[in-house]
matplotlib code that plots the C-alpha trace (Angstrom):
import matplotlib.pyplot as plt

x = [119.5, 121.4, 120.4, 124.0, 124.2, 121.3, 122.3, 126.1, 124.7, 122.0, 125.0, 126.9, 123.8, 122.7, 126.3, 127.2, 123.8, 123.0, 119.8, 118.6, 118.3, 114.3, 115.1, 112.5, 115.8, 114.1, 112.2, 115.4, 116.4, 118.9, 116.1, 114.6, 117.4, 118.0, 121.6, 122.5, 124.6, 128.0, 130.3, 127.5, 127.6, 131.8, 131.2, 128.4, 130.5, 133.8, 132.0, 130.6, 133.6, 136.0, 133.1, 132.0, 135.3, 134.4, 135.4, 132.6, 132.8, 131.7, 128.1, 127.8, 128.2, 125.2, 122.9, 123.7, 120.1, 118.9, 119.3, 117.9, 119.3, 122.9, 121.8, 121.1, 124.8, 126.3, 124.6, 125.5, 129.3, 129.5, 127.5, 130.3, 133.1, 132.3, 134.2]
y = [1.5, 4.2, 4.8, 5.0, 1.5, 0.2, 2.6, 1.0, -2.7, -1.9, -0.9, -4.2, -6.4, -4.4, -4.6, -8.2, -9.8, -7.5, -5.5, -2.3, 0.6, -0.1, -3.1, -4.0, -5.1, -5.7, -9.0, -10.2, -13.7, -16.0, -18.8, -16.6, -14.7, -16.6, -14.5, -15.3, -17.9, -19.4, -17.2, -14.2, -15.6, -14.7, -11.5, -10.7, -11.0, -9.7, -6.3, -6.4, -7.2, -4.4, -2.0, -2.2, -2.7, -6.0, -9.9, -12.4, -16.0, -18.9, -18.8, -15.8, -17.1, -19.2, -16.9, -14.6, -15.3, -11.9, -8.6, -8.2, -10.8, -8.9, -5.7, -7.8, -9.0, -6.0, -4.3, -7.2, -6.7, -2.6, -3.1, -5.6, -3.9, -0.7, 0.2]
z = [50.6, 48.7, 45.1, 44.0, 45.2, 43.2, 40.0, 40.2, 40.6, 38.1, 35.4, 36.4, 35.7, 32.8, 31.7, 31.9, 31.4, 28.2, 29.5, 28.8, 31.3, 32.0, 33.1, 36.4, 38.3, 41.6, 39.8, 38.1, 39.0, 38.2, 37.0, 34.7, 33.3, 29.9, 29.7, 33.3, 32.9, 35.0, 33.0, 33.3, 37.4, 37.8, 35.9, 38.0, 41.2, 39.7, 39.5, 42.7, 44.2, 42.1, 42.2, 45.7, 47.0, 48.9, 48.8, 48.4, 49.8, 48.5, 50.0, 48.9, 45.3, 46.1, 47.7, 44.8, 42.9, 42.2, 41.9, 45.3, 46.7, 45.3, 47.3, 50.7, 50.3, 49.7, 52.5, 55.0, 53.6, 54.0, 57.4, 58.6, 57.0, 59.5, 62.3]

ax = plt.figure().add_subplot(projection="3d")
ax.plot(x, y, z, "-o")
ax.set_aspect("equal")
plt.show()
């Protein structure tokens, strides 16, 4: 996946969930994130959707766990979102 991808989500999550840039974002999870929280959860998806320029669903709001998890959906979106 592109790195600008990752950087951009990285900033969103590091953003809204208080984190510092070395942050090991790959093993951040919703269960273990003390800061992650439902209000952290909309902000989390409000910048994905106005940064990435795509509209999450519902069960995307659940799937929505980790930072990886994040990624998966974003690439599903862009992939569908191609001509």
């Amino acid at each position: 996946m592109n790195n600008k991808i990752k950087k951009t989500l990285a900033e969103i999550f590091s953003v809204v969930l208080e984190l510092s840039e070395n942050t090991d974002f790959v093993s951040l999870r919703r269960i273990t994130e003390e800061n992650w929280d439902s209000l952290a959860h909309a902000s989390i998806i409000s910048g994905i959707e106005s940064e990435f320029k795509i509209e999450l669903s519902l069960a995307d709001y659940d799937r929505l766990s980790s930072f990886s998890s994040a990624l998966l959906i974003i690439k599903e979106k862009h992939q569908w979102m191609r001509p």
